[in-house]
Structures are given as structure tokens and as C-alpha cells.
N, C-alpha and C positions, 0 to 999 in steps of 0.2 A: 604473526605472519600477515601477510596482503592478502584479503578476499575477495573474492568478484562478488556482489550481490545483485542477482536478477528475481524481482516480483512482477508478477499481474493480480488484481482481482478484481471480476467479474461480479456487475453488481445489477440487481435489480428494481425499479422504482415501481413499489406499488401502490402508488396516492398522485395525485393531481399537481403535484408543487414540484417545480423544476430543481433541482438540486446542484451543490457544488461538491465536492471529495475529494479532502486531502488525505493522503497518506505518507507517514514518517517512520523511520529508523528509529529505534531509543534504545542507547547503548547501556547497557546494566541499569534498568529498568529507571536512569535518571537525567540522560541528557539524551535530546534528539540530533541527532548525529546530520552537522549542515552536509545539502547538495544531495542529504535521501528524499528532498520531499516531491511531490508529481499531484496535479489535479487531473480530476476530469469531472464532466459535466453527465448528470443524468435527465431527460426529458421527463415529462409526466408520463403516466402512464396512459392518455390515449396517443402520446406517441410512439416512437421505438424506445421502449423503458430501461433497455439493458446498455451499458456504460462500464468503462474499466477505469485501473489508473494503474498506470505501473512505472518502476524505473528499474536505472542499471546501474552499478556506480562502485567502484572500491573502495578499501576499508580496510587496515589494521586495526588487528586483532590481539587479544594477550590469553592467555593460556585461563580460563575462569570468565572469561568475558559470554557475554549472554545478548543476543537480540529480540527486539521484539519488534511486530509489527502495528505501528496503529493506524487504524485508518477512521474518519468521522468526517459528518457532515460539516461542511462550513455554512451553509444556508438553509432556510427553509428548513421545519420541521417534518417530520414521520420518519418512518423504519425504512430502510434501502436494507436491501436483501443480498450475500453472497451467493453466485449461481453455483449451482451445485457441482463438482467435477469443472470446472474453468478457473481454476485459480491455480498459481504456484508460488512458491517460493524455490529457488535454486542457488545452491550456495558451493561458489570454485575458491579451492585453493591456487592462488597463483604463487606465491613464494611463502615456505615459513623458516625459521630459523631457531 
């Protein structure tokens, strides 16, 4: 069937180095599914340290089919943190057959 797929997540920088974050779709754990991916930008943390990335976007689906979400740094090293209760994933069936 055609799924709607809506994410956010909430993330927090807690080191000094500006950050990039991408996040992707990957359809049964081996292709990244084009037109899922979204960046955004994290400050350091004496700035405003919290940053999201999210997208929206549809997708057929097969009956066994599986997602997953990745999300990583593209820049600069250390730990970016998911805020705790501000994230989702939300997943509509629009048509199956």
C-alpha cells in the first residue's frame, strides 16, 4: 500500500562543536529510500544547543517490508543527544490493496 511518513527528532548538543544531522529512511534494513532525507543544524552548546530534523514524505509498502530510522552526524565529532518526549515517528495508511 502508499504510506504517509511523518518524523521529528529533537536533539541536543552537549560540546562546543557546531554540528550537521542527517536523517534517512532505509527500507528493509538495506537501501535508503530517496527523497527521505532532511538535515539540520545543531549550535554548540554555549548557544541554543537544541535542533531537530524532520520530514514527510510517501512510500509503498509490501506486506514484510520494515523501516528504520537513521539519523547521524555529518560533521564534527561528539554525542548529540535525542530530547527526551519530543520526538515522533507517525505512520498513515493512505491506500493499501
Amino acid at each position: 500500500g502508499i504510506y504517509e511518513i511523518n518524523y521529528m527528532f529533537s536533539f541536543d548538543n552537549t560540546n562546543n562543536k557546531r554540528k550537521t544531522i542527517q536523517s534517512r529512511i532505509k527500507l528493509n534494513g538495506e537501501t535508503y529510500f530517496d527523497g527521505s532525507s532532511a538535515y539540520g543544524f545543531i549550535y554548540s552548546s554555549t548557544d541554543d544547543r537544541a535542533s531537530l530534523v524532520s520530514s514527510s514524505f510517501l512510500i509503498e509498502l509490501n506486506v514484510g517490508d520494515f523501516l528504520e530510522v537513521v539519523v547521524n552526524g555529518r560533521t564534527n565529532d561528539g554525542a548529540v543527544n535525542l530530547i527526551e518526549d519530543e520526538n515522533l515517528l507517525y505512520i498513515r495508511a493512505m491506500r493499501t490493496w
